[in-house]
N, C-alpha and C positions, 0 to 999 in steps of 0.2 A: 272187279276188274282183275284182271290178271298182273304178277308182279313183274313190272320190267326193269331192266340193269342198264348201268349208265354203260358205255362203251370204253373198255378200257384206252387212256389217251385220250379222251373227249375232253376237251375244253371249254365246252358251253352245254347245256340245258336245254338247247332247241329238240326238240321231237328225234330230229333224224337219228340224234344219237342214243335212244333208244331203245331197246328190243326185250323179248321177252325170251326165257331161257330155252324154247325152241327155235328163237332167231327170229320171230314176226316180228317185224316194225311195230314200236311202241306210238304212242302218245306224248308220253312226257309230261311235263306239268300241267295237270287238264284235273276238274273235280274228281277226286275221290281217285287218287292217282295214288298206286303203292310204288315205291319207287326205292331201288338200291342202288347206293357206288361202293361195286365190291370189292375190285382191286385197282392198281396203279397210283401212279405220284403225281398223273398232272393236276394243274390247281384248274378249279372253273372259273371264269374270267366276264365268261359271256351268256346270255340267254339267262339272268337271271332273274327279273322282273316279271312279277305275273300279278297281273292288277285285280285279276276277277277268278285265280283258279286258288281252289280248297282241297288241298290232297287231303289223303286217309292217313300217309304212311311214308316217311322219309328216312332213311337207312344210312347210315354213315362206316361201313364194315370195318372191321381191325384193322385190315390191312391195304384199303386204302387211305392215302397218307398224303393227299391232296388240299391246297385249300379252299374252300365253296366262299365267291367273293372276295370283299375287301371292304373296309369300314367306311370308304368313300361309295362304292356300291354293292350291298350284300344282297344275299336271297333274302327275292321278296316275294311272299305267297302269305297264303294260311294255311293251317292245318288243324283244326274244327268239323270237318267232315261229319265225324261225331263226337258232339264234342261233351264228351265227358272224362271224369277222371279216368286214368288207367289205373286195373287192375287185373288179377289173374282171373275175376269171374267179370270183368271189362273189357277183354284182351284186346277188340276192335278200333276200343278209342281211338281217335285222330293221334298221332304221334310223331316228334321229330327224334332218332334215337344219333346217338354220336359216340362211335368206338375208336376211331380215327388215330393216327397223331398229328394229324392237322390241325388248322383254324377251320371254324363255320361262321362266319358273319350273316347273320340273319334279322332282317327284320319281317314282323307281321301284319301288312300291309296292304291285303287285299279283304274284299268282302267285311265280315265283322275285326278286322288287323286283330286274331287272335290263335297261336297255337294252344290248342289245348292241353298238350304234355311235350316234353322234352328232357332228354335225360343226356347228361356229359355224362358217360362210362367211360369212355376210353381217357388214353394218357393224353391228349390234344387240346384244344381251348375252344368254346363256343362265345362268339361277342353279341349279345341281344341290343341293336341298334336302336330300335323301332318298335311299337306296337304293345301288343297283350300277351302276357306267357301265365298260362293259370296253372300248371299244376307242373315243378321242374323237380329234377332230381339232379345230383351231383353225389356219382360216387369215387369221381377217379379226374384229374386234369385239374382244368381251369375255366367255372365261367367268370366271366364280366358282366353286368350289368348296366350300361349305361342310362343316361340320365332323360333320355325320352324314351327309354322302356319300362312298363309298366310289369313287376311283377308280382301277383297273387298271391301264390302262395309257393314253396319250394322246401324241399327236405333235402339237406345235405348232410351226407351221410360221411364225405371224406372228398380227398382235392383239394381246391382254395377258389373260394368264391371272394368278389366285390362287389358288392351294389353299391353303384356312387350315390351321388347326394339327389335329392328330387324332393320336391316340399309337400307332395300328396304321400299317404304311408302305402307299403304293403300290408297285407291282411295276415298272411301267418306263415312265420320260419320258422323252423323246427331243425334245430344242430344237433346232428346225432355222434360226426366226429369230422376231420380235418381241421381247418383252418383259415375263417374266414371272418371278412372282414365288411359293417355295415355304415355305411354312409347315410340313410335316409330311416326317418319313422318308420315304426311296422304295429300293426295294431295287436298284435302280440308275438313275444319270441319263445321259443320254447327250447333251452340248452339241456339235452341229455348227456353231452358229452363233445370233446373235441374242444376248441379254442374260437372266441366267437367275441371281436373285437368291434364295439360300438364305439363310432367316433361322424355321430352326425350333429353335426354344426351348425347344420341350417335347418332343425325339424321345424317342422308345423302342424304338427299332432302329435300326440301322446304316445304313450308305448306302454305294454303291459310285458315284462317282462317275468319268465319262472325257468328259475336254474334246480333242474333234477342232478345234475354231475358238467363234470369238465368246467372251463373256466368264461369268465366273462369279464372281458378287460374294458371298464367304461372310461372314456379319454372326453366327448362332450356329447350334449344331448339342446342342443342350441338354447333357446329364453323361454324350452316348455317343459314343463313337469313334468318326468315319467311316472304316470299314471298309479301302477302298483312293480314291485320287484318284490316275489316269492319265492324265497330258496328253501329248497328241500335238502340241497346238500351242494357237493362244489365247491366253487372259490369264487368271490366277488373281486374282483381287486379294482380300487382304486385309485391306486398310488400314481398314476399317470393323467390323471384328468385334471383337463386345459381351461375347460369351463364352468362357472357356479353353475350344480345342478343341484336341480329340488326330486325326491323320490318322497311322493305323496303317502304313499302307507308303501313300510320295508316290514314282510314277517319273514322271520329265521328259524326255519326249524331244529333239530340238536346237534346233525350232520353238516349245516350250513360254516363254510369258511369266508370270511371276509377281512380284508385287509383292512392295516391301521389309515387315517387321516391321509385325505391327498396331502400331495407336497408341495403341490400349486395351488389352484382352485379349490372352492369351498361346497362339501354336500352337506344339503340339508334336508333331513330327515320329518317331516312334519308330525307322522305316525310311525311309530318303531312299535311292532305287536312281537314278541317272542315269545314260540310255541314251547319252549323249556325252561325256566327258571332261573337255570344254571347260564344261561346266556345273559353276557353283559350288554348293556343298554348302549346301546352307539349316539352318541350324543357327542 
């Protein structure tokens, strides 16, 4: 399909507003819909319910600075079209991309409720209400994650993510840098760097945690064991945690930093393996 632009000033998502960059009347939110809002400040308010249509391709340009929704009614669609990861030899995948300095309120709520990629680049904030988001990016802003959004897996690379609390895990986060912070199980984390703050309360699965660099501030991990924590290098810290938590097997490599004894709450270590000698037993 051809890619059409929202109509600068357009308020709502219905079709009329439109077109394609020779000016033909678009579609709008219809299967396999490419779709950009390239410029202006008005927010969309309206036309944003799409119960049955799976775009390819949702655009959120630099410089428009609108916001799509509200957390009482966000965009609802899918974006699955194709649904696979994005990559530079993927380029087609379904995608919702957000350069903005707006809000996007979005949930995934039509057909399989699943975008397949989404990426917060710009300076603005995407709030995921609803639905399935499998493969997200954050290199810039702000997501939220809320607590009836399911999300797969995501790479954050920089900005400040949340994922509130939810008692199903995610499957894998990968902290490459900013500062973010995790509410809910993940069936594994993976911190190369940036600040990456666990403080889920209510888990109900395990978590396999491995710190390559940057920090990992554990505060609670509710009444379940986190499974394994592998440090390669980094900083563990402690010293803030609310909750008795158990870390079933902890290995430290010779690079690995970890802080003295919480000051409140008690860890306990079942299997402490250290990969150098010269590392003290945490006990």
């Amino acid at each position: 399909m051809a890619v059409e632009y929202l109509n600068e000033g357009a308020t709502s998502f219905a079709a009329a507003n439109w077109a394609t960059v020779a000016g033909v009347a678009g579609s709008g939110v219809v299967d396999g819909a490419e779709l950009v809002c390239p410029t202006g400040g008005a927010s969309v308010t309206a036309g944003l319910t799409y119960a049955t249509a799976s775009i390819a391709y949702l655009k959120l340009a630099e410089r428009f600075s609108g916001n799509i929704g509200t957390a009482a009614t966000p965009l609802t669609l899918d974006a699955d079209a194709t649904d696979t990861e994005w990559s530079s030899s993927a380029a087609t995948s379904s995608r919702i991309e957000h350069y903005g300095p707006g809000t996007l309120y979005i949930t995934a709520g039509a057909g399989n409720t699943k975008v397949s990629n989404l990426f917060q680049f710009g300076v603005g904030r995407t709030v995921m209400i609803n639905g399935i988001f499998a493969n997200v990016q954050v290199k810039n802003g702000t997501l939220q994650v809320e607590e009836a959004a399911t999300l797969t897996k995501a790479d954050l690379f920089g900005g400040s993510a949340t994922i509130v609390k939810k008692s199903t895990a995610s499957t894998t986060i990968n902290v490459h840098g900013g500062n973010h912070t995790l509410q809910r199980p993940c069936t594994t984390v993976n911190v190369y760097g940036g600040t990456l703050t666990i403080n889920a309360f209510y888990a109900q699965a395990a978590s396999s945690i491995n710190i390559y660099g940057g920090t990992v501030n554990l505060i609670g991990h509710g009444s379940t064991a986190i499974t394994a924590v592998t440090q390669y290098g980094g900083f563990l810290d402690l010293t803030s945690l609310r909750v008795d938590t158990t870390i079933t097997t902890l290995t430290r490599y010779a690079n690995a930093r970890i802080s003295a004894k919480p000051m409140g709450a008690s860890i306990t270590v079942t299997n402490d393996i250290r990969k150098d000698p010269t590392i003290q037993a945490y006990s």
